[in-house]
mmCIF file of the N, C-alpha and C atoms, coordinates in Angstrom:
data_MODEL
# 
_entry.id   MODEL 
# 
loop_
_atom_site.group_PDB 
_atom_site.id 
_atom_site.type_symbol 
_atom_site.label_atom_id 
_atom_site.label_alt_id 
_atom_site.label_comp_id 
_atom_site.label_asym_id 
_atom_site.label_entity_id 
_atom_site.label_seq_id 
_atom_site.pdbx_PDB_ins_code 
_atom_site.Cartn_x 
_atom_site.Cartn_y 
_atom_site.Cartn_z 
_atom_site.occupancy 
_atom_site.B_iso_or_equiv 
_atom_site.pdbx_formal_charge 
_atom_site.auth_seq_id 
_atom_site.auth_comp_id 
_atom_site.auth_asym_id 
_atom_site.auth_atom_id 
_atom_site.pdbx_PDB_model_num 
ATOM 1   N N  . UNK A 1 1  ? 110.298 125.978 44.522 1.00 0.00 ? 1  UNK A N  1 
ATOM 2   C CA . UNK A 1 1  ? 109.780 126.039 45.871 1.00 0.00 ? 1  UNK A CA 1 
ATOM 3   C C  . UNK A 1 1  ? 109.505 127.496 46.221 1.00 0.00 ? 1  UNK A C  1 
ATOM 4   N N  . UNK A 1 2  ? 108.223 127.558 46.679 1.00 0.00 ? 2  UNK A N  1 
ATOM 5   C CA . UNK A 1 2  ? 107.965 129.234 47.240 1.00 0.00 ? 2  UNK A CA 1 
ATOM 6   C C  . UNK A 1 2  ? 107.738 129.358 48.089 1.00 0.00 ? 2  UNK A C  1 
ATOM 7   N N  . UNK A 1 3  ? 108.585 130.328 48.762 1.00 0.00 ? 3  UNK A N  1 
ATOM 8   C CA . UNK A 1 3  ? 108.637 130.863 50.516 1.00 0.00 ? 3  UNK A CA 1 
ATOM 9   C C  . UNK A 1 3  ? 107.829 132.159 50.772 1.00 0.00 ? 3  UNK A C  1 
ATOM 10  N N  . UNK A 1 4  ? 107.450 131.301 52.057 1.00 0.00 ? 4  UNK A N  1 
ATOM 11  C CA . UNK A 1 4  ? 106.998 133.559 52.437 1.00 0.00 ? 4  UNK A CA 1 
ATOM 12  C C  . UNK A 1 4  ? 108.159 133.507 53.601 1.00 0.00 ? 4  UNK A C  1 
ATOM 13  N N  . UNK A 1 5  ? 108.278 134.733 53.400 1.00 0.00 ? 5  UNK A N  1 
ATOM 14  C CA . UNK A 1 5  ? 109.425 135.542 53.954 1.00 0.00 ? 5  UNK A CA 1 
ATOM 15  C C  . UNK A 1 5  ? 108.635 136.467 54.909 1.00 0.00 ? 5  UNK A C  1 
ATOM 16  N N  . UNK A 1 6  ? 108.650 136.230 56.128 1.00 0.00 ? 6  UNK A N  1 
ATOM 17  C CA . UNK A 1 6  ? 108.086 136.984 57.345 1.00 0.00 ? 6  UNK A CA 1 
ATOM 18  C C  . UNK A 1 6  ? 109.187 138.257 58.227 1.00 0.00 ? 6  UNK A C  1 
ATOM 19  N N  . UNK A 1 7  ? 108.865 139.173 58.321 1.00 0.00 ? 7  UNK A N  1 
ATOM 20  C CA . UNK A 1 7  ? 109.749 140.315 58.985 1.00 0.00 ? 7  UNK A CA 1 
ATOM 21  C C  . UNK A 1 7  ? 108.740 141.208 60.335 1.00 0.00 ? 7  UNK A C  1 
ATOM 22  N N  . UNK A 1 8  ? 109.097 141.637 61.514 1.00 0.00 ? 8  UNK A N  1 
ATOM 23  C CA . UNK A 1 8  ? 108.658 142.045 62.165 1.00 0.00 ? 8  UNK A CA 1 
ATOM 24  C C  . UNK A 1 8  ? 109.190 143.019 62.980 1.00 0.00 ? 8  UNK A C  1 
ATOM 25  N N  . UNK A 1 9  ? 108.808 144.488 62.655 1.00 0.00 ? 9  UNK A N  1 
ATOM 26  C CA . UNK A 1 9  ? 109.091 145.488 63.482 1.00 0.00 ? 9  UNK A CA 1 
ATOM 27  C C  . UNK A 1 9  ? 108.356 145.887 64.254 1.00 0.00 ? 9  UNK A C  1 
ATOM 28  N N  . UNK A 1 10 ? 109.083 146.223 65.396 1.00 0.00 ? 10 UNK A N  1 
ATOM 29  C CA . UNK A 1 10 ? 108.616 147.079 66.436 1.00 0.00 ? 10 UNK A CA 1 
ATOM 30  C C  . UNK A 1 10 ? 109.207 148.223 66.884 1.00 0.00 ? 10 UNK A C  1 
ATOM 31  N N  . UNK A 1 11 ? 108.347 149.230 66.478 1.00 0.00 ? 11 UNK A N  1 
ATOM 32  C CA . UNK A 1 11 ? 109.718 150.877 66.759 1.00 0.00 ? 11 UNK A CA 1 
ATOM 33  C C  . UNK A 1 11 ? 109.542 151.031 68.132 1.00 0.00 ? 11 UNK A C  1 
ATOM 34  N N  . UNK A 1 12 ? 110.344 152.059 68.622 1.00 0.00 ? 12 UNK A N  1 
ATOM 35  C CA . UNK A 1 12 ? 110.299 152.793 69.930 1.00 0.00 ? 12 UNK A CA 1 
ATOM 36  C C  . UNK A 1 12 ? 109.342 153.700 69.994 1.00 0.00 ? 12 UNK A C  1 
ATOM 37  N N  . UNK A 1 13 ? 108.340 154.327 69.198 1.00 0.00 ? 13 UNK A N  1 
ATOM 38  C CA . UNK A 1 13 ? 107.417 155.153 69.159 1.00 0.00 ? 13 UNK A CA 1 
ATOM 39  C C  . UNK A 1 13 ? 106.238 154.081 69.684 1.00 0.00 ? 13 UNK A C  1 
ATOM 40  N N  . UNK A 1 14 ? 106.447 152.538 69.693 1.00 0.00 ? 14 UNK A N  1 
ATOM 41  C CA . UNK A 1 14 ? 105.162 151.931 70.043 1.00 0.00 ? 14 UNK A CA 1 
ATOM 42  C C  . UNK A 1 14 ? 105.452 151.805 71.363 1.00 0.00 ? 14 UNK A C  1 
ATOM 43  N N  . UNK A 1 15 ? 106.230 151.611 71.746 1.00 0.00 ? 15 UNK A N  1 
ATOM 44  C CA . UNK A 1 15 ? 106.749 151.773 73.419 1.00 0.00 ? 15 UNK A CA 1 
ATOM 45  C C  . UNK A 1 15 ? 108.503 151.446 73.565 1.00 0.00 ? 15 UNK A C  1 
ATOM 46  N N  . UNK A 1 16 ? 108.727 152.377 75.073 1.00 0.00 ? 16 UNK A N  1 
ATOM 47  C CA . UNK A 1 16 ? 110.034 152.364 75.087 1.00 0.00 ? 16 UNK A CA 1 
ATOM 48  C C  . UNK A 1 16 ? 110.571 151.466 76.272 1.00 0.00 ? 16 UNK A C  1 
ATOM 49  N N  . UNK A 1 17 ? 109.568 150.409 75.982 1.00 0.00 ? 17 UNK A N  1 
ATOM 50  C CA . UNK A 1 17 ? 110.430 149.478 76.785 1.00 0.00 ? 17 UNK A CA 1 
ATOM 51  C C  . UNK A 1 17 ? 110.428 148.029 76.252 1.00 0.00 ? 17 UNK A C  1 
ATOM 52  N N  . UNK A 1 18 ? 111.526 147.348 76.290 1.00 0.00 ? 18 UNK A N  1 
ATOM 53  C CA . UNK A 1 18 ? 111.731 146.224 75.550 1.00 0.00 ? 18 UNK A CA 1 
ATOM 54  C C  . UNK A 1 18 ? 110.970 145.503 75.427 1.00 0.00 ? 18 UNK A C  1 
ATOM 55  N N  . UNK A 1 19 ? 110.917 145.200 77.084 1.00 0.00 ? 19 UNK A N  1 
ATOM 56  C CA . UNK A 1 19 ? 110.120 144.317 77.309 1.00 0.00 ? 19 UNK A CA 1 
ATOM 57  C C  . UNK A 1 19 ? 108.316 144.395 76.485 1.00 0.00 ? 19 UNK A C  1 
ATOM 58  N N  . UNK A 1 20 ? 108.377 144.894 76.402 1.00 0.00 ? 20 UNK A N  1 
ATOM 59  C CA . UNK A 1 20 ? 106.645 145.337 75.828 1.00 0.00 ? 20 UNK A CA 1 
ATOM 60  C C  . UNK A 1 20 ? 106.758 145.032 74.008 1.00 0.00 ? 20 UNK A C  1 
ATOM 61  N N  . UNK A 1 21 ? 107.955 145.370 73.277 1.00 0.00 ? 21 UNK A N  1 
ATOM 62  C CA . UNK A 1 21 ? 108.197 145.366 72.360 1.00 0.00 ? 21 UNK A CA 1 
ATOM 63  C C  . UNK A 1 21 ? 108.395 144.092 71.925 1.00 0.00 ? 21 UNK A C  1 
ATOM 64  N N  . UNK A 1 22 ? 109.308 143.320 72.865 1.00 0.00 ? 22 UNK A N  1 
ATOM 65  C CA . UNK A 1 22 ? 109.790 142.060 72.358 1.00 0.00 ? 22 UNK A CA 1 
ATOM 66  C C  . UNK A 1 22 ? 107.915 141.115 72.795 1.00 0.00 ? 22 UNK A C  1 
ATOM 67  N N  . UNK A 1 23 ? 107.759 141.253 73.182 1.00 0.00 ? 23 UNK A N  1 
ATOM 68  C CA . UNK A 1 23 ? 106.235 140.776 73.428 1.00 0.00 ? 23 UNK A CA 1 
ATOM 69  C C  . UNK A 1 23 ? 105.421 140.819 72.349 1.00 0.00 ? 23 UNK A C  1 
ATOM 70  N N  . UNK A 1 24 ? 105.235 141.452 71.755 1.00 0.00 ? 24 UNK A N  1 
ATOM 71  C CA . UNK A 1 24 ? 104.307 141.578 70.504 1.00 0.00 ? 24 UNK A CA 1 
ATOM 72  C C  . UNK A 1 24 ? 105.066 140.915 69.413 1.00 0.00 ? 24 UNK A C  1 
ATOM 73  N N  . UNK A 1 25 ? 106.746 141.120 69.372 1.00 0.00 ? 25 UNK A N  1 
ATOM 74  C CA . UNK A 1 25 ? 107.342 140.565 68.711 1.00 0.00 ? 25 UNK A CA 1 
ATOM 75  C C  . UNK A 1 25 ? 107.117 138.847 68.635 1.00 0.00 ? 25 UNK A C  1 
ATOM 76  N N  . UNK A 1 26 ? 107.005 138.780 69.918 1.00 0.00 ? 26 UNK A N  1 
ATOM 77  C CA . UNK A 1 26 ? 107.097 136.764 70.060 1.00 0.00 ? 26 UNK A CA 1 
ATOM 78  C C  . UNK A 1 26 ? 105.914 136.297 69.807 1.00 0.00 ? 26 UNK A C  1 
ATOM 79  N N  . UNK A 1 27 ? 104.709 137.271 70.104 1.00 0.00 ? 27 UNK A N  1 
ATOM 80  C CA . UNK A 1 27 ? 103.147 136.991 69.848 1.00 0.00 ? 27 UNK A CA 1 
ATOM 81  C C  . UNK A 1 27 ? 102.883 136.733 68.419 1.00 0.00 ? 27 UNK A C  1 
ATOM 82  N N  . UNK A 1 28 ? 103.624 137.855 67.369 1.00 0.00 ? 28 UNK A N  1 
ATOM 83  C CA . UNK A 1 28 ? 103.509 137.680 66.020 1.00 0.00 ? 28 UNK A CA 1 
ATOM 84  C C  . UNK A 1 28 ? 103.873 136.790 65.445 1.00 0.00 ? 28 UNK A C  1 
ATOM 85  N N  . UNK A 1 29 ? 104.866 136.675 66.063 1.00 0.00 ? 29 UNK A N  1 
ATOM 86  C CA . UNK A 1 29 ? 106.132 135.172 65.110 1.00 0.00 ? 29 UNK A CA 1 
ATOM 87  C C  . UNK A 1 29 ? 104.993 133.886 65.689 1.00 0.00 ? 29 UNK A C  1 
ATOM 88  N N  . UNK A 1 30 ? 104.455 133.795 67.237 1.00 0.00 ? 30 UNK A N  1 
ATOM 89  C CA . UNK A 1 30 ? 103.427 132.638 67.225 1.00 0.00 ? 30 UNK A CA 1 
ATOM 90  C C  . UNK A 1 30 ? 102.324 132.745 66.692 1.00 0.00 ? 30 UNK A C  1 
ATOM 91  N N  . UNK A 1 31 ? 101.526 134.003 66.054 1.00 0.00 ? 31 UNK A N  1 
ATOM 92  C CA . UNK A 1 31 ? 101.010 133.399 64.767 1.00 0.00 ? 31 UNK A CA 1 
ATOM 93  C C  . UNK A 1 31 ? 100.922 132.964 63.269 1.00 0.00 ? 31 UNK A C  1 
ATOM 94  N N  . UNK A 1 32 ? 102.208 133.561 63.223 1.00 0.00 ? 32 UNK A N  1 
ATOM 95  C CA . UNK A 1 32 ? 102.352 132.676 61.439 1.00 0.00 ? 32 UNK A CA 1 
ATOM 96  C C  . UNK A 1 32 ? 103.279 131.780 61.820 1.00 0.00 ? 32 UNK A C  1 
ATOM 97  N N  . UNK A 1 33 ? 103.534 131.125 62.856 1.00 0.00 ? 33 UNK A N  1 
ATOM 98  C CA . UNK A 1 33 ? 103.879 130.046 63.334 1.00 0.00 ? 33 UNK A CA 1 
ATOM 99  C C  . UNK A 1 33 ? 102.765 129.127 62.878 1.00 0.00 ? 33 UNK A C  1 
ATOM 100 N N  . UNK A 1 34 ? 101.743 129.189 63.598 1.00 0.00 ? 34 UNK A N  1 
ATOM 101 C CA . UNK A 1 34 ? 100.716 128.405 63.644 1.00 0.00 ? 34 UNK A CA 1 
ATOM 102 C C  . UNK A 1 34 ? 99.600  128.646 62.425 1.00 0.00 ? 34 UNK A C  1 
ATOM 103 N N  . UNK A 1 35 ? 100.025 129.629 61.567 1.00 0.00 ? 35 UNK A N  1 
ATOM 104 C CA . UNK A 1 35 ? 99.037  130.090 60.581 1.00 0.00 ? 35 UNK A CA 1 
ATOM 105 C C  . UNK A 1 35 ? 99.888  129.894 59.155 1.00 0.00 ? 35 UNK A C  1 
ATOM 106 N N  . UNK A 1 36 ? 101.527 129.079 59.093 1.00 0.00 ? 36 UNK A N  1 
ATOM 107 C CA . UNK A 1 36 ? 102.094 129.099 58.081 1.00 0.00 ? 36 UNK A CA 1 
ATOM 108 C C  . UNK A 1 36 ? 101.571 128.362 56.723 1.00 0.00 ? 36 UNK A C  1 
ATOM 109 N N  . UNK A 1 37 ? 100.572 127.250 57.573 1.00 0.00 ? 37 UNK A N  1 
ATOM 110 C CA . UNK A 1 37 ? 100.223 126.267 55.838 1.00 0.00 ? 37 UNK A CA 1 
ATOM 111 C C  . UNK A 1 37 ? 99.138  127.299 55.448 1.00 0.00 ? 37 UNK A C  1 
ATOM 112 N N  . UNK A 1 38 ? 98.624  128.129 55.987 1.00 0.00 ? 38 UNK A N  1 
ATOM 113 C CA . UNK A 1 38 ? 96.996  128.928 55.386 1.00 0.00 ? 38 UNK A CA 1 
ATOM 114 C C  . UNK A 1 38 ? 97.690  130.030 54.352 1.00 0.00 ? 38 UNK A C  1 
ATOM 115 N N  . UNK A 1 39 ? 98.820  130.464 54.966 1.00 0.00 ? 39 UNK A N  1 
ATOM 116 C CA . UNK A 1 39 ? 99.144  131.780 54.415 1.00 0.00 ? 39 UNK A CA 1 
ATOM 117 C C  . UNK A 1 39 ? 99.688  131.581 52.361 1.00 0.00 ? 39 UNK A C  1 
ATOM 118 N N  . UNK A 1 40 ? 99.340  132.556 52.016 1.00 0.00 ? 40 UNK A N  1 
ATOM 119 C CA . UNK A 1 40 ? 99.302  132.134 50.170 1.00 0.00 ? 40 UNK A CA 1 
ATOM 120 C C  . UNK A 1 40 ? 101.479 132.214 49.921 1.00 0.00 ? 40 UNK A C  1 
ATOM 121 N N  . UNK A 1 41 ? 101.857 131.212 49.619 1.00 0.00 ? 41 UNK A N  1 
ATOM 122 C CA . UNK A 1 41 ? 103.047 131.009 49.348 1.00 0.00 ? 41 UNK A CA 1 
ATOM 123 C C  . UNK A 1 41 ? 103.643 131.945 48.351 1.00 0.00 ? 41 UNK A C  1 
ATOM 124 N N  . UNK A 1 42 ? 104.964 132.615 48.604 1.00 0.00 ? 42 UNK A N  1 
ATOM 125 C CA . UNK A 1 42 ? 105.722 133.505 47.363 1.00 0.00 ? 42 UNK A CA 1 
ATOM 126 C C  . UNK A 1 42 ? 105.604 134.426 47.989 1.00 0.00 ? 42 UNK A C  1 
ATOM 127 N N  . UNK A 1 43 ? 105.379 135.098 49.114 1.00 0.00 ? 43 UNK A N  1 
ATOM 128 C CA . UNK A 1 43 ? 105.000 136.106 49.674 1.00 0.00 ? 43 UNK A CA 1 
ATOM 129 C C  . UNK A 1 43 ? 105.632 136.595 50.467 1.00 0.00 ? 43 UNK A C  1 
ATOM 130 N N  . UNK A 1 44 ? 106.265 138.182 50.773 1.00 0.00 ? 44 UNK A N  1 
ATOM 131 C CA . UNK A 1 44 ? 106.947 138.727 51.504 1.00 0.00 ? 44 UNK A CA 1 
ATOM 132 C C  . UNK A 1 44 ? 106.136 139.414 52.494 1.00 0.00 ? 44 UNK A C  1 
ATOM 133 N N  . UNK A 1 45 ? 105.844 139.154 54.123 1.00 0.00 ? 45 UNK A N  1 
ATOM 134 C CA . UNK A 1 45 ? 105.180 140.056 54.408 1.00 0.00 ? 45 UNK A CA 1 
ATOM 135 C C  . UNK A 1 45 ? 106.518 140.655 55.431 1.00 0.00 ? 45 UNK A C  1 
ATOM 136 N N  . UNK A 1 46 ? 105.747 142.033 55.733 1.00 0.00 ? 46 UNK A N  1 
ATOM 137 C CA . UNK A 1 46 ? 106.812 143.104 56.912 1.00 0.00 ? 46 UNK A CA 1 
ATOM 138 C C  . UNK A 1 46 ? 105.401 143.772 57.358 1.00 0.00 ? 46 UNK A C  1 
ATOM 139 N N  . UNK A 1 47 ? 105.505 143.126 58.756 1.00 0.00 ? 47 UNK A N  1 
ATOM 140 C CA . UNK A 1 47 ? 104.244 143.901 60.061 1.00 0.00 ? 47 UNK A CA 1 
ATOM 141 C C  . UNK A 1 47 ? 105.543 145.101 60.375 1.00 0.00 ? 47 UNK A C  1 
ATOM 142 N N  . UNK A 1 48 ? 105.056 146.390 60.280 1.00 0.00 ? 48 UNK A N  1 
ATOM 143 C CA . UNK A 1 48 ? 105.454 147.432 61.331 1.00 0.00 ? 48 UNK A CA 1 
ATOM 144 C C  . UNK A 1 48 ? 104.648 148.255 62.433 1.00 0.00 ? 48 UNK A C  1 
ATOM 145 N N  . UNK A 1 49 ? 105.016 147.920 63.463 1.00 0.00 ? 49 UNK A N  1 
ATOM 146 C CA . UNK A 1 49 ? 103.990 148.241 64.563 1.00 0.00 ? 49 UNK A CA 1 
ATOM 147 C C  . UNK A 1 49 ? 104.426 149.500 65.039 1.00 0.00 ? 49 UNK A C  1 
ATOM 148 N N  . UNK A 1 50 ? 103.457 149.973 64.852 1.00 0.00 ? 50 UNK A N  1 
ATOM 149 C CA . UNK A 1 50 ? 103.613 151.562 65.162 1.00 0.00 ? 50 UNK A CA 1 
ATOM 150 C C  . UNK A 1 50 ? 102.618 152.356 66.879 1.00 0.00 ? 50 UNK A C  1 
ATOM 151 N N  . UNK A 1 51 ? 102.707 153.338 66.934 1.00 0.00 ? 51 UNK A N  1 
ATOM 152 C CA . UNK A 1 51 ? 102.038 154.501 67.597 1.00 0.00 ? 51 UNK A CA 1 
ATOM 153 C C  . UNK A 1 51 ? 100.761 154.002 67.654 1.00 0.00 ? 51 UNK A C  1 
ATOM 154 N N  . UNK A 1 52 ? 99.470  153.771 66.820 1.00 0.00 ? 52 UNK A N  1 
ATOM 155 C CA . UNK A 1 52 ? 98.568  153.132 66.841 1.00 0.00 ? 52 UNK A CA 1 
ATOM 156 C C  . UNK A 1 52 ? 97.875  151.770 67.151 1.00 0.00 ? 52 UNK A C  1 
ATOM 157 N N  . UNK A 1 53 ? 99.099  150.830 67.444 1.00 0.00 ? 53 UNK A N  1 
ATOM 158 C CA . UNK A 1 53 ? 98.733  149.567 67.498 1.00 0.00 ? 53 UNK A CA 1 
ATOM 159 C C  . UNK A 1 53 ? 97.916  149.184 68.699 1.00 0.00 ? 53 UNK A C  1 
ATOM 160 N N  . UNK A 1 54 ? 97.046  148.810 68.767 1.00 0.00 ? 54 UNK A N  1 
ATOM 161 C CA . UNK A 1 54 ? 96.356  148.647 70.109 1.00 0.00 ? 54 UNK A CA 1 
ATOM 162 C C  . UNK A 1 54 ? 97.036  147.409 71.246 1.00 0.00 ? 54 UNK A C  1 
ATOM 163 N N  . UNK A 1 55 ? 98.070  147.977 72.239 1.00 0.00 ? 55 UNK A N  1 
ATOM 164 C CA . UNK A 1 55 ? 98.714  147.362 73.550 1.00 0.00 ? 55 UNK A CA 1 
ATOM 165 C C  . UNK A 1 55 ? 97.860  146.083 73.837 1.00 0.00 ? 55 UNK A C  1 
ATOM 166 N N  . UNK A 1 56 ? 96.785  146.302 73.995 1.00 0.00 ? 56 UNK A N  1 
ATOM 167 C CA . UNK A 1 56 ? 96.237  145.036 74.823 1.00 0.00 ? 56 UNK A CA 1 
ATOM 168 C C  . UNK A 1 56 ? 95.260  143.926 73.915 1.00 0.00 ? 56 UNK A C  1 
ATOM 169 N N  . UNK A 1 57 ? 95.359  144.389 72.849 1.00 0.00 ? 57 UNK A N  1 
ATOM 170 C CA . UNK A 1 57 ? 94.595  143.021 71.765 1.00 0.00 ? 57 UNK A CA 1 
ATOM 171 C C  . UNK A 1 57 ? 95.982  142.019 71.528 1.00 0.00 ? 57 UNK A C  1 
ATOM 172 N N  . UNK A 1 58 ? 96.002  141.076 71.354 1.00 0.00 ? 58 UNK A N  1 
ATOM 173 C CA . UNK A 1 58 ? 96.411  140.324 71.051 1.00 0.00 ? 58 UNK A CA 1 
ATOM 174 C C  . UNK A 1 58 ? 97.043  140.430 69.424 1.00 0.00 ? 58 UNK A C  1 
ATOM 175 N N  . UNK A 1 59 ? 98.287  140.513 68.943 1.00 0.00 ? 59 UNK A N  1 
ATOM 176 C CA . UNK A 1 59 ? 98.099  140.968 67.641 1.00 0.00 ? 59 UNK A CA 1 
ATOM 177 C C  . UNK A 1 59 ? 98.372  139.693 66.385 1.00 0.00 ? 59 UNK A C  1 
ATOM 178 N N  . UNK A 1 60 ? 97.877  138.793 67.144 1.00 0.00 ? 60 UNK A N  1 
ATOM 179 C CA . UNK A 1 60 ? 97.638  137.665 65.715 1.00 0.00 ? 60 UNK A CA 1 
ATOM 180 C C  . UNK A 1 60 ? 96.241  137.909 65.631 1.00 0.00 ? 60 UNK A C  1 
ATOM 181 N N  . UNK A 1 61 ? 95.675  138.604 66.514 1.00 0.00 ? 61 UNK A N  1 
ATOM 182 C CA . UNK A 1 61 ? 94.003  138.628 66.024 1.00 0.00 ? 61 UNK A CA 1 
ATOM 183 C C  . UNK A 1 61 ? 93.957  140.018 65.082 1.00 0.00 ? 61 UNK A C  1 
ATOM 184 N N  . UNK A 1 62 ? 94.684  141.136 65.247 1.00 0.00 ? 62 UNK A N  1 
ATOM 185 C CA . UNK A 1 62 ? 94.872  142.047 64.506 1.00 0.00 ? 62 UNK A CA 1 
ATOM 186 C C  . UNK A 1 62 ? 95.523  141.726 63.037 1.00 0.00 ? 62 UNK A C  1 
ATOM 187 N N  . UNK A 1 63 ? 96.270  140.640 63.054 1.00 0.00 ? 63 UNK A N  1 
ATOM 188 C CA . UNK A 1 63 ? 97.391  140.345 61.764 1.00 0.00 ? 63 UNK A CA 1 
ATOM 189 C C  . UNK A 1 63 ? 96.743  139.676 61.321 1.00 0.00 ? 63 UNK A C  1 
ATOM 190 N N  . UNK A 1 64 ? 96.170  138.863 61.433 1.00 0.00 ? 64 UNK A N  1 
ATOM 191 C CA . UNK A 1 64 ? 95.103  137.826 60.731 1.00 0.00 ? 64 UNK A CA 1 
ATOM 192 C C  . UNK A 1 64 ? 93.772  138.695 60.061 1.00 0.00 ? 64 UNK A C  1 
ATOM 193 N N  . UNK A 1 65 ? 93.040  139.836 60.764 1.00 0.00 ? 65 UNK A N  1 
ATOM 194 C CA . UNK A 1 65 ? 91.946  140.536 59.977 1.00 0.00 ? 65 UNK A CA 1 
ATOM 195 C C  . UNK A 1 65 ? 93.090  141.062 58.695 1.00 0.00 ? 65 UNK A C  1 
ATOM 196 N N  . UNK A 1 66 ? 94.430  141.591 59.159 1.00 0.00 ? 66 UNK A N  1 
ATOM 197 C CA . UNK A 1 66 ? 94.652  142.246 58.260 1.00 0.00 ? 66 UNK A CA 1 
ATOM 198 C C  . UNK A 1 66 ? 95.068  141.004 57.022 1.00 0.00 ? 66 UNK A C  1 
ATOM 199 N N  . UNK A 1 67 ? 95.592  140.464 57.251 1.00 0.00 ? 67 UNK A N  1 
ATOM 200 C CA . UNK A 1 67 ? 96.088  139.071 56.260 1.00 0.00 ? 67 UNK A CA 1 
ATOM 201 C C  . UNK A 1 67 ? 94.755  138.437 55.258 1.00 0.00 ? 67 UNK A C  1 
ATOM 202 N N  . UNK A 1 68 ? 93.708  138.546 55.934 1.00 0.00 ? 68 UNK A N  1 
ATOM 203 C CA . UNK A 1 68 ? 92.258  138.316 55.146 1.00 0.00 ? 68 UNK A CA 1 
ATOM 204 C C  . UNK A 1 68 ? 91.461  139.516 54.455 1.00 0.00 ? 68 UNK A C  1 
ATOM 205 N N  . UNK A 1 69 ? 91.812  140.320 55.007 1.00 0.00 ? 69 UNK A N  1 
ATOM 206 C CA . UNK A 1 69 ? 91.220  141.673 54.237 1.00 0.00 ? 69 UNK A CA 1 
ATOM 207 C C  . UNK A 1 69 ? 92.369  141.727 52.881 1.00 0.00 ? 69 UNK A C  1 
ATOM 208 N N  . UNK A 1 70 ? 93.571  141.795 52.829 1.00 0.00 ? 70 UNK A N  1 
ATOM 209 C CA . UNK A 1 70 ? 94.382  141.931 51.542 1.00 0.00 ? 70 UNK A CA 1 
ATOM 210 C C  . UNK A 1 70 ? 94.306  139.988 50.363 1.00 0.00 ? 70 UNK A C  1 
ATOM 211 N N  . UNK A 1 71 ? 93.996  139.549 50.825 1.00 0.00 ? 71 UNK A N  1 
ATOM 212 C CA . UNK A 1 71 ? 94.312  137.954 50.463 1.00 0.00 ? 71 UNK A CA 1 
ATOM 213 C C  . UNK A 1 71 ? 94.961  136.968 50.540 1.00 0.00 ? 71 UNK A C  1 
ATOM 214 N N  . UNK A 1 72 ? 95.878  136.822 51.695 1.00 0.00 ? 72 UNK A N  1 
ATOM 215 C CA . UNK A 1 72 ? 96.868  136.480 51.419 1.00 0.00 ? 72 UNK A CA 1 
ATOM 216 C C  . UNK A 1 72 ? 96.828  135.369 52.934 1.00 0.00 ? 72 UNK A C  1 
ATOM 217 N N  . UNK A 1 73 ? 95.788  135.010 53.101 1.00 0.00 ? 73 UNK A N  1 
ATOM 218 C CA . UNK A 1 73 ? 95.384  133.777 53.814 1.00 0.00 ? 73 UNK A CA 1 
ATOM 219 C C  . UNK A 1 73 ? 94.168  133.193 53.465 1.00 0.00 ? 73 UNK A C  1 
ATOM 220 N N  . UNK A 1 74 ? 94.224  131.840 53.348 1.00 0.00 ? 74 UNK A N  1 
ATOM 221 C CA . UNK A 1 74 ? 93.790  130.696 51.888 1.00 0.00 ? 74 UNK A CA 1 
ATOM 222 C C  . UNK A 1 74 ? 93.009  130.295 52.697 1.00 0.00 ? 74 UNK A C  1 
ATOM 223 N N  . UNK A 1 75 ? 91.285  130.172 52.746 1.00 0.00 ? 75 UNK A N  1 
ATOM 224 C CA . UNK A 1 75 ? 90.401  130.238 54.141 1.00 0.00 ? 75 UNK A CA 1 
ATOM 225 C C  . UNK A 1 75 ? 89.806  128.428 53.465 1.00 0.00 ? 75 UNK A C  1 
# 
């Protein structure tokens, strides 16, 4: 049986308030929630959200370009 193994950081350099942090946090986990049968099985991913991440996009729309640009969502 092969798992992907999902991890999600959010530093204090992306903002210093929880609330903002844990937000992107719950946004991410609801898209490979909803994106778990597409994603390619055996796979470890770790999102770290940094200084650059853009606040107001939505970041399953950001995690998903990035998840299709490397391969590792089965279209």
């Amino acid at each position: 049986m092969n798992l992907v193994r999902i991890g999600v950081s959010v530093g204090l350099k992306f903002s210093r308030k929880a609330v903002t942090r844990n937000r992107i946090k719950r946004q991410s986990r609801a898209f490979f929630c909803q994106n778990l049968a597409k994603i390619v099985s055996g796979v470890d991913i770790i999102i770290i959200v940094g200084k650059g991440w853009d606040e107001k996009v939505n970041p399953g729309v950001e995690i998903g370009q990035i998840l299709r640009k490397n391969g590792l969502i089965k279209e």
